[in-house]
VEXVO-379201 format. One record per residue (C-alpha): residue number from 1; residue in three letters; x, y, z. Coordinates in pm, whole numbers, always signed. Example, Ala and Ser with C-alpha at 12.3 -4.5 7.8 and 13.67 -1.06 7.14 Angstrom:
<atom><resi>1</resi><resn>ALA</resn><east>+1230</east><north>-450</north><up>+780</up></atom>
<atom><resi>2</resi><resn>SER</resn><east>+1367</east><north>-106</north><up>+714</up></atom>
//
This chain:
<atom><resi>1</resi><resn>UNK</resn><east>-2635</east><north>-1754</north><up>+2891</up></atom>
<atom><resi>2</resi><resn>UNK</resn><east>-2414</east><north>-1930</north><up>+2641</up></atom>
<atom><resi>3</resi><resn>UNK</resn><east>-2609</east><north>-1780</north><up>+2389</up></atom>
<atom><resi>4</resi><resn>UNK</resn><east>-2635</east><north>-1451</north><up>+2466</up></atom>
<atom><resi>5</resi><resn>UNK</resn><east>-2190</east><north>-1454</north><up>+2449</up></atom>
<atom><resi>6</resi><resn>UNK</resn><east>-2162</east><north>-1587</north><up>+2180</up></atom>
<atom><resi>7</resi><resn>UNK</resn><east>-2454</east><north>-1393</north><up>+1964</up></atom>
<atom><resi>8</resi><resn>UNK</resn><east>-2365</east><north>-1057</north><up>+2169</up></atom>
<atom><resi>9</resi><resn>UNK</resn><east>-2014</east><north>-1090</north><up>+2092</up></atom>
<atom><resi>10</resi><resn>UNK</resn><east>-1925</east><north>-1087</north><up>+2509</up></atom>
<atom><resi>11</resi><resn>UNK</resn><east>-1682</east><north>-1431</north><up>+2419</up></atom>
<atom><resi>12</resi><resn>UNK</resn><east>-1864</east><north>-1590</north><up>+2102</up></atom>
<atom><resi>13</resi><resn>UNK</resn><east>-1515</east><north>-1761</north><up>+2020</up></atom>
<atom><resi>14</resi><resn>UNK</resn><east>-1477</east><north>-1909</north><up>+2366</up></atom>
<atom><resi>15</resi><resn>UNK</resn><east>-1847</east><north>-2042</north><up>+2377</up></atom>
<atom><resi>16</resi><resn>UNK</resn><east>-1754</east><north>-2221</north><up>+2001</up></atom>
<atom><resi>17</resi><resn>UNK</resn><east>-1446</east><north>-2391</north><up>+2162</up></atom>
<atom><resi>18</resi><resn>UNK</resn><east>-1633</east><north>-2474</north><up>+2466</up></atom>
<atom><resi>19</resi><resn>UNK</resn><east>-1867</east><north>-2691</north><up>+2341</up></atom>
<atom><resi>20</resi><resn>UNK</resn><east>-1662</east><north>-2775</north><up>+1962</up></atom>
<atom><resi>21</resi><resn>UNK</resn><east>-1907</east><north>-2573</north><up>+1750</up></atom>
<atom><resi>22</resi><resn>UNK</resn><east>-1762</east><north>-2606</north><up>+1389</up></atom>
<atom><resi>23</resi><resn>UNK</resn><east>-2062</east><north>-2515</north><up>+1215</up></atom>
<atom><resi>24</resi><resn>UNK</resn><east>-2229</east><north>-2115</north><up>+1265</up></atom>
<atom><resi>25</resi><resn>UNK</resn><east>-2567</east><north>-2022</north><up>+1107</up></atom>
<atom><resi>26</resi><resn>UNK</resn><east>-2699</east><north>-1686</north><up>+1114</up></atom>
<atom><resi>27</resi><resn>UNK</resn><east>-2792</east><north>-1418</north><up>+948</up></atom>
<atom><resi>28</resi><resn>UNK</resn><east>-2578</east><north>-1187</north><up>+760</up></atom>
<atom><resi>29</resi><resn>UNK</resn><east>-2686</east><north>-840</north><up>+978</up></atom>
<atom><resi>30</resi><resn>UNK</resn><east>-2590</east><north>-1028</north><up>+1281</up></atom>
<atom><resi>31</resi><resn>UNK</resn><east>-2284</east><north>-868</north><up>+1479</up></atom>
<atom><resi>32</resi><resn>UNK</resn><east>-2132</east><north>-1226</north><up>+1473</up></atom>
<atom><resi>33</resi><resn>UNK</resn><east>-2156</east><north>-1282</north><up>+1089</up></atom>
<atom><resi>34</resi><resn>UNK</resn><east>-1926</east><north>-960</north><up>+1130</up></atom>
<atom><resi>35</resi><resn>UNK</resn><east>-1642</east><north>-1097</north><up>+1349</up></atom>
<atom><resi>36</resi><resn>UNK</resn><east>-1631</east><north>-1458</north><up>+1169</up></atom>
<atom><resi>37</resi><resn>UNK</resn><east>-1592</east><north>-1302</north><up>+845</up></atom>
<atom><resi>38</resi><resn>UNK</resn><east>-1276</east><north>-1145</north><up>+990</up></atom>
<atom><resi>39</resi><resn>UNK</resn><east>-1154</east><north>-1451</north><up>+1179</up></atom>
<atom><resi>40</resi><resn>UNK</resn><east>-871</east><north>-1650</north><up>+1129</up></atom>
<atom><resi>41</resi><resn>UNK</resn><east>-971</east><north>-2019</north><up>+1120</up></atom>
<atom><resi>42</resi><resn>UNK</resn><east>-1326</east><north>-1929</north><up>+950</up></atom>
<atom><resi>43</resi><resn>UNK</resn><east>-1481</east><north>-1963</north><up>+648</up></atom>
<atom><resi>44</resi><resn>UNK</resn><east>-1825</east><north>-1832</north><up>+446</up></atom>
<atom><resi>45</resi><resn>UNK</resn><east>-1947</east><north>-2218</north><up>+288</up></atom>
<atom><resi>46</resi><resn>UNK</resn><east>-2346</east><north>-2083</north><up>+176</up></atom>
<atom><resi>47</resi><resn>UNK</resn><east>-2480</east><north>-1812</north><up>+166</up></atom>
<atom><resi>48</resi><resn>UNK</resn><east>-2840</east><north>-1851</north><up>+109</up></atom>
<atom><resi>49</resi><resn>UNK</resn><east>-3147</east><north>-1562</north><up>+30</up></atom>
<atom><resi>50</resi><resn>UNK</resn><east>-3494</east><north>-1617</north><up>+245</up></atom>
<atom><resi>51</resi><resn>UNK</resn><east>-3706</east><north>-1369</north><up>+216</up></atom>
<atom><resi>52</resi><resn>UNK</resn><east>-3582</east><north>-1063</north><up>+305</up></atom>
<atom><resi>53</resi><resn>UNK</resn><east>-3280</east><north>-1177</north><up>+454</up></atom>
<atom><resi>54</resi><resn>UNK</resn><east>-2955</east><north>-1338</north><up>+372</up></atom>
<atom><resi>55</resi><resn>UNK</resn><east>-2841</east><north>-1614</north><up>+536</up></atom>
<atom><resi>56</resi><resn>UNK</resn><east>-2473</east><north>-1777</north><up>+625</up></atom>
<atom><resi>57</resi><resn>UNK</resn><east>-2325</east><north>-2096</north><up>+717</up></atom>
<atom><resi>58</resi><resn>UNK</resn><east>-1994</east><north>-2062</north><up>+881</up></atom>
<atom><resi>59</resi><resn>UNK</resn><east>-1722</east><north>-2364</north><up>+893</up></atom>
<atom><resi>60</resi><resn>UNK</resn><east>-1437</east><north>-2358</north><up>+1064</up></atom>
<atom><resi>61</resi><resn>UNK</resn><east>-1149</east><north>-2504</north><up>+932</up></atom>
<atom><resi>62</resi><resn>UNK</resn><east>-1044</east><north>-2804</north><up>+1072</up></atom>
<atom><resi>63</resi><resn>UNK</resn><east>-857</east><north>-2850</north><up>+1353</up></atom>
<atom><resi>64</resi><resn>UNK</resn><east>-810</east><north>-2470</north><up>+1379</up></atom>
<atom><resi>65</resi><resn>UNK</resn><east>-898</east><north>-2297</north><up>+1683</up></atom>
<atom><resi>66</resi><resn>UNK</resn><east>-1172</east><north>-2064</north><up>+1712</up></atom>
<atom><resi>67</resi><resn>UNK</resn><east>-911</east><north>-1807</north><up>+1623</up></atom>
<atom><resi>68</resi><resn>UNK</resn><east>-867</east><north>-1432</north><up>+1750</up></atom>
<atom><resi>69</resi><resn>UNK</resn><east>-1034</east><north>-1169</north><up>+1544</up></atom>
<atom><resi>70</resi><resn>UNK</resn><east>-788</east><north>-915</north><up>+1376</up></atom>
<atom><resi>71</resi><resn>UNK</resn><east>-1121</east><north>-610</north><up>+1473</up></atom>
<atom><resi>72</resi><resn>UNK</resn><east>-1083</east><north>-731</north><up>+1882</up></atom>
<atom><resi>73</resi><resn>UNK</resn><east>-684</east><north>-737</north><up>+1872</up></atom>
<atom><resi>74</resi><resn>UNK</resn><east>-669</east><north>-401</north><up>+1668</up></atom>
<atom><resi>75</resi><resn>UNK</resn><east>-888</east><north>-259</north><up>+1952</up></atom>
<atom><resi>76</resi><resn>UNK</resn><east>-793</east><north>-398</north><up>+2288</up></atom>
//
C-alpha cells in the first residue's frame, strides 16, 4: 500500500519521511520523477540511459524534509 502512495502520488512525500527514504530511483516518465524535480529538499544526482528509457536517482538533501511541492501548493 506504501507503494502504491508514494508511486501514485496519493502522499509519496509522507511515505519517504515515514520510513527515511533519502534515496528515489525511477524512471524519468514516472509521475513521481515529476513532483521531485519540483521539490524543495530534492535533487537529480544520475541520470542514466537503459534501453529505451531514462533513468533517475533522486537524493534528498540532508537533513531536509521531504519538502512540499510548489505544483500541490499552487493547486490545493
Amino acid at each position: 500500500g506504501d507503494y502504491l502512495k508514494a508511486m501514485y502520488l496519493i502522499s509519496p512525500l509522507e511515505v519517504f519521511d515515514q520510513f527515511r527514504i533519502d534515496h528515489v530511483l525511477v524512471t524519468d516518465a514516472m509521475p513521481v520523477a515529476y513532483l521531485l524535480k519540483h521539490t524543495a529538499g530534492w535533487t537529480i544526482v544520475k541520470r542514466e540511459k537503459t534501453g529505451e528509457d531514462f533513468y533517475v536517482i533522486f537524493a534528498r538533501t540532508p537533513g531536509a524534509p521531504a519538502g512540499s511541492s510548489t505544483i500541490l501548493q499552487a493547486n490545493q
